[in-house]
C-alpha positions as CSV (number, residue, x, y, z in Angstrom):
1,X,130.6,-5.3,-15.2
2,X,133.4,-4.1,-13.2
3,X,136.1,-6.5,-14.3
4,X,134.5,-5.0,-18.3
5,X,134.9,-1.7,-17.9
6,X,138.3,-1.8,-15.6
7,X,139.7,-3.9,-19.2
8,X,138.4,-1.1,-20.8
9,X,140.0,1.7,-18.8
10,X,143.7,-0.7,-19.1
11,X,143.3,-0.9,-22.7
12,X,143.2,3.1,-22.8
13,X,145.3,4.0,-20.5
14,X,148.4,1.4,-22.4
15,X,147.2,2.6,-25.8
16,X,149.8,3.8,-28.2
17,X,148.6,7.5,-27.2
18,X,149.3,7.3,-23.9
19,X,151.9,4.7,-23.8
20,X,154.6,7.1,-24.0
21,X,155.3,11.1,-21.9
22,X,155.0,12.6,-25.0
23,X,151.6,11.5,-25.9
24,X,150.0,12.0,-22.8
25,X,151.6,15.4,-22.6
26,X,150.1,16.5,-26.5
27,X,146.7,14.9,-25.5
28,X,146.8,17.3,-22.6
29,X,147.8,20.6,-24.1
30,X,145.2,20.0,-26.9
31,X,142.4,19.6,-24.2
32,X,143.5,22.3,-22.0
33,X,143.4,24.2,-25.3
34,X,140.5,22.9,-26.3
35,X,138.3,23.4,-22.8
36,X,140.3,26.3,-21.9
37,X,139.9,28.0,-24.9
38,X,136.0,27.7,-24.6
39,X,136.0,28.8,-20.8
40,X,138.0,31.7,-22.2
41,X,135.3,32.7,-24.3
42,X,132.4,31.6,-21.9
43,X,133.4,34.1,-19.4
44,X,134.3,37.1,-22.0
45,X,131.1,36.7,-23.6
46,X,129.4,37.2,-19.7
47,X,128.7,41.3,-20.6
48,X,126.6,40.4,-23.2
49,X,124.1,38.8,-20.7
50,X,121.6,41.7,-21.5
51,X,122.1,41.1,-25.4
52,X,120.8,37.7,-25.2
53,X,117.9,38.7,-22.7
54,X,116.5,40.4,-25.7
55,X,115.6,37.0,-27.0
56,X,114.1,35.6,-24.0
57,X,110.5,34.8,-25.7
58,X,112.6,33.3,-28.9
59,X,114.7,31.4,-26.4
60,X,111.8,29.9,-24.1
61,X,109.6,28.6,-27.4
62,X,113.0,27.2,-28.3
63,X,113.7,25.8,-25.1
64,X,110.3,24.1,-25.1
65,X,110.5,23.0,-28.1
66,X,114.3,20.8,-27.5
67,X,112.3,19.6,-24.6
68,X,109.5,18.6,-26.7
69,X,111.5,16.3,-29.5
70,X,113.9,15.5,-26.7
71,X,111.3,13.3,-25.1
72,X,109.8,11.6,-28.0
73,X,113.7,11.3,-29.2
74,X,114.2,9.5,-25.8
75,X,110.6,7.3,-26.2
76,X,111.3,6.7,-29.7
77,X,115.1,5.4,-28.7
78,X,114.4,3.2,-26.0
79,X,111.2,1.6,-27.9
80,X,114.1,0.8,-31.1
81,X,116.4,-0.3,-28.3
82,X,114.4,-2.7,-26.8
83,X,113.7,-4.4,-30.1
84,X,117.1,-4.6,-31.0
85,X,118.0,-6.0,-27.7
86,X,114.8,-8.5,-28.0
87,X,116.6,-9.9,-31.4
88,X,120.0,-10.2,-30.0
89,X,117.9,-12.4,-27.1
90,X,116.3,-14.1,-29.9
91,X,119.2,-14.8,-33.1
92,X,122.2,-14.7,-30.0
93,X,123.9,-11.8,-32.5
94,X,123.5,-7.9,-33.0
95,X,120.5,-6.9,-35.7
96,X,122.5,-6.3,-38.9
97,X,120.9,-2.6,-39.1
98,X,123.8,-1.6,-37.3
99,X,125.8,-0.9,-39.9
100,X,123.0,0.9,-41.8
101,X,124.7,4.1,-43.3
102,X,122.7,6.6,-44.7
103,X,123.8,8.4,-47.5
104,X,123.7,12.0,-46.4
105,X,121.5,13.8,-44.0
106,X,120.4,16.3,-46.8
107,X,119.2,12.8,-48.7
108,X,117.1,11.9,-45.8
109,X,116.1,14.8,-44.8
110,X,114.7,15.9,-48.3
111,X,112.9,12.8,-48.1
112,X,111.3,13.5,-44.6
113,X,110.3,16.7,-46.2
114,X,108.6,15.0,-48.7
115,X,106.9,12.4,-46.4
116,X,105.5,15.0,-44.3
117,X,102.6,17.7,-44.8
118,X,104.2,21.2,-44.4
119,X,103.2,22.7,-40.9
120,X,104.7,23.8,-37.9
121,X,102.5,21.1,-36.3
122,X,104.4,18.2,-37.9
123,X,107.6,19.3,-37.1
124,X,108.7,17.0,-33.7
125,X,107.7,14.2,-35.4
126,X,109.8,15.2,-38.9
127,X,112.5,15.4,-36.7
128,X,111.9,12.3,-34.4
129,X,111.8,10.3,-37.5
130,X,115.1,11.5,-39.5
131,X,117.2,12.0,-36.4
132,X,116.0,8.3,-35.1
133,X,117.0,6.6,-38.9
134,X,119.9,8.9,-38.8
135,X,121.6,8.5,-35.5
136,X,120.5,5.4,-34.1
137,X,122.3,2.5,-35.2
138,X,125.9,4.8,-35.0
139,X,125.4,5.6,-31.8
140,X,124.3,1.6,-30.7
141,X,127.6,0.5,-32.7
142,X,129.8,3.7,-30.8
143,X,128.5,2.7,-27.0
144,X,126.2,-0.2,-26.8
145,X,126.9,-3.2,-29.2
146,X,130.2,-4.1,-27.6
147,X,128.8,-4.4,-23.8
148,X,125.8,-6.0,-24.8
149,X,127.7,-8.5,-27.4
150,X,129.9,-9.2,-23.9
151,X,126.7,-10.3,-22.0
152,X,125.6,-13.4,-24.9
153,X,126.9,-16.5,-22.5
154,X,124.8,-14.5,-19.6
155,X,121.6,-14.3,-21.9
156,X,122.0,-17.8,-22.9
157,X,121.9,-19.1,-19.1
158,X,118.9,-17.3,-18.4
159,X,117.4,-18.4,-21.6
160,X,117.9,-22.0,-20.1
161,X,116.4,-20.9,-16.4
162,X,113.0,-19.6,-19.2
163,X,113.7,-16.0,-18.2
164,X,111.5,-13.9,-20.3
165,X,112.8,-11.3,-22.9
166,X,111.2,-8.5,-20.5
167,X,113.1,-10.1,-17.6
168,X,116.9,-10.3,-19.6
169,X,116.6,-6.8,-21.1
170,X,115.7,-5.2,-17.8
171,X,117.8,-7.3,-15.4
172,X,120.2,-8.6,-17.1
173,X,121.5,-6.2,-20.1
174,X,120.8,-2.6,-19.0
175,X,121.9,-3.0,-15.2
176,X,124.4,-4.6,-16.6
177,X,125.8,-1.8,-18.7
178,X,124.9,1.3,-16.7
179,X,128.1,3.2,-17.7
180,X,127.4,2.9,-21.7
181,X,124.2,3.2,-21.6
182,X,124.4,6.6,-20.0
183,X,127.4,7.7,-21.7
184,X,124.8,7.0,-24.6
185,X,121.9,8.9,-23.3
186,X,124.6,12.1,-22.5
187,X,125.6,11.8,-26.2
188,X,122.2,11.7,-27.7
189,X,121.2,14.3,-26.0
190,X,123.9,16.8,-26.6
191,X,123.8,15.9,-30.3
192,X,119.9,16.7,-30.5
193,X,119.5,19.4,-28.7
194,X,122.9,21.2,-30.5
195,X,121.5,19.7,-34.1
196,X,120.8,22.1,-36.8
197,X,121.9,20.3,-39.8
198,X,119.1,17.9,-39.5
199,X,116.4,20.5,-38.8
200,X,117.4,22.3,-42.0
201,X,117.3,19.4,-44.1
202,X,113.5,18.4,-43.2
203,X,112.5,22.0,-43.3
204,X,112.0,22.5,-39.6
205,X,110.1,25.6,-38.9
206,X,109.8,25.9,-35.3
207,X,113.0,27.3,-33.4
208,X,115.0,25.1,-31.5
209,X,118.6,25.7,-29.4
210,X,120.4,24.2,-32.2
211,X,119.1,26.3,-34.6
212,X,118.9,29.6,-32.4
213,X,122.7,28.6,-31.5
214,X,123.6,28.2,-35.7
215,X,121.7,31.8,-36.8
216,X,124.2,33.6,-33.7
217,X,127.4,31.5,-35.2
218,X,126.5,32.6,-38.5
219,X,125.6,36.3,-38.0
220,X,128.8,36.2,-36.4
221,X,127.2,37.4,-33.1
222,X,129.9,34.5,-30.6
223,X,129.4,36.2,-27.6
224,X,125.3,35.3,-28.5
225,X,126.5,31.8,-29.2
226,X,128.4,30.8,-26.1
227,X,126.3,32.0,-23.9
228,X,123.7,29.7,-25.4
229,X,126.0,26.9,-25.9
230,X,126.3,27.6,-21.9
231,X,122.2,27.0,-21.8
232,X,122.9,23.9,-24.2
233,X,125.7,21.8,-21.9
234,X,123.1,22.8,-18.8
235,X,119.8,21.5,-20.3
236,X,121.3,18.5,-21.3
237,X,122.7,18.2,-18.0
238,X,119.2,18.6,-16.1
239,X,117.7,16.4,-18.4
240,X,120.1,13.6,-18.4
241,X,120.4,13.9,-14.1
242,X,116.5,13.9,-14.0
243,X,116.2,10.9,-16.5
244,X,118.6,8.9,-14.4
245,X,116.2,9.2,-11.2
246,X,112.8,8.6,-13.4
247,X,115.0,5.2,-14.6
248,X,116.3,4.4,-11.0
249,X,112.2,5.0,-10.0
250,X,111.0,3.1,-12.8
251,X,113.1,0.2,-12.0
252,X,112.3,0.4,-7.8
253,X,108.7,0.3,-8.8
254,X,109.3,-2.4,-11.4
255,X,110.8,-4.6,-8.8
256,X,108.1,-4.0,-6.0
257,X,105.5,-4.9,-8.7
258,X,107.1,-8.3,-9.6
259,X,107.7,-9.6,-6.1
């Protein structure tokens, strides 16, 4: 795994954007820009604090709520991962619904809408279902299908020593490709808890971040808006960091039980 991802860090590193001063220096200004720029706003948006404290009831039920289809997101990920990972085991290649493109989030969330009673009550799982189909198989193709598609000779092997699937995915694949596979937790999470577009499609009639963060961007209230997006980059960050430990803990009691 260490020689993979050191490849990985050489092939960036003597890409054509940064195989010349000038490159690296652009890609630099545009991310000082770029972060600066929203650390800029972050801290001139601090005196409206008490502004935003107004919402604190709105904000908790939100909060909650991210938590809420944040979880089953997570459950219903990992489930979908494990039986993609159980046919690449099985056919030795990648399950052709990665390159499933949907043809619009309005298209599938309309049909969400349709497939679901109206209610508040049916909302998480609305939105478990269309941002799964949605997001899924882009973000297994962005992080995860090149590591695992680097592990085939080591899943054949252990397909010869009659390792079971269980056995391959768990100590095989995932320790295998730690780095992606949190870089595609981080990005999952982000991406649901700051979604809105989604949560309009199906109809979504319980507050979430996203949502509370889109009605401040579009009443033109910033100040409301970064300070949230500040909430945002820290919930994810809790959640992720606590995640990791359940997984590490998971895993520890895993092993104890199979010795």
């Amino acid at each position: 795994m260490a020689k993979q991802t050191d490849l990985t860090k050489t092939e960036f590193l003597n890409g054509r954007y940064l195989s010349s001063k000038l490159g690296s220096i652009l890609i630099s200004f545009y991310l000082f820009l770029y972060i600066g720029g929203y650390v800029w706003g972050l801290i001139s948006s601090l005196a409206y604090l008490n502004f935003l404290k107004q919402y604190g009831a709105e904000l908790l039920n939100a909060l909650f709520f991210s938590l809420k289809i944040l979880t089953l997101s997570f459950a219903a990920f990992m489930a979908l991962l494990y039986f993609w990972l159980s046919d690449f085991i099985q056919n030795k290649k990648i399950n052709s619904g990665v390159n499933f493109i949907s043809l619009s989030t309005l298209v599938v969330g309309f049909a969400v809408y349709l497939m679901f009673p109206v209610g508040a009550e049916y909302d998480s799982y609305k939105f478990v279902y269309a941002f799964t189909v949605l997001t899924f198989p882009v973000l297994f193709k962005l992080y995860l299908q090149k590591p695992v598609e680097n592990l085939k000779e080591q899943v054949a092997v252990a397909q010869i020593f009659g390792l079971s699937t269980p056995v391959i995915v768990i100590e095989i694949i995932l320790r295998q490709i730690v780095q992606p596979f949190s870089l595609w937790v981080a990005v999952f999470s982000l991406w649901l808890v700051s979604d809105f577009a989604i949560s309009k499609a199906i109809g979504l009639q319980t507050q979430s971040l996203g949502l509370m963060s889109q009605s401040f961007l579009s009443s033109y209230r910033l100040p409301a808006a970064y300070l949230l997006s500040a909430l945002i980059l820290i919930f994810v960050i809790l959640f992720v960091s606590v995640l990791k430990y359940l997984m590490e803990l998971s895993y520890v009691c895993y092993k104890k039980l199979n010795i």
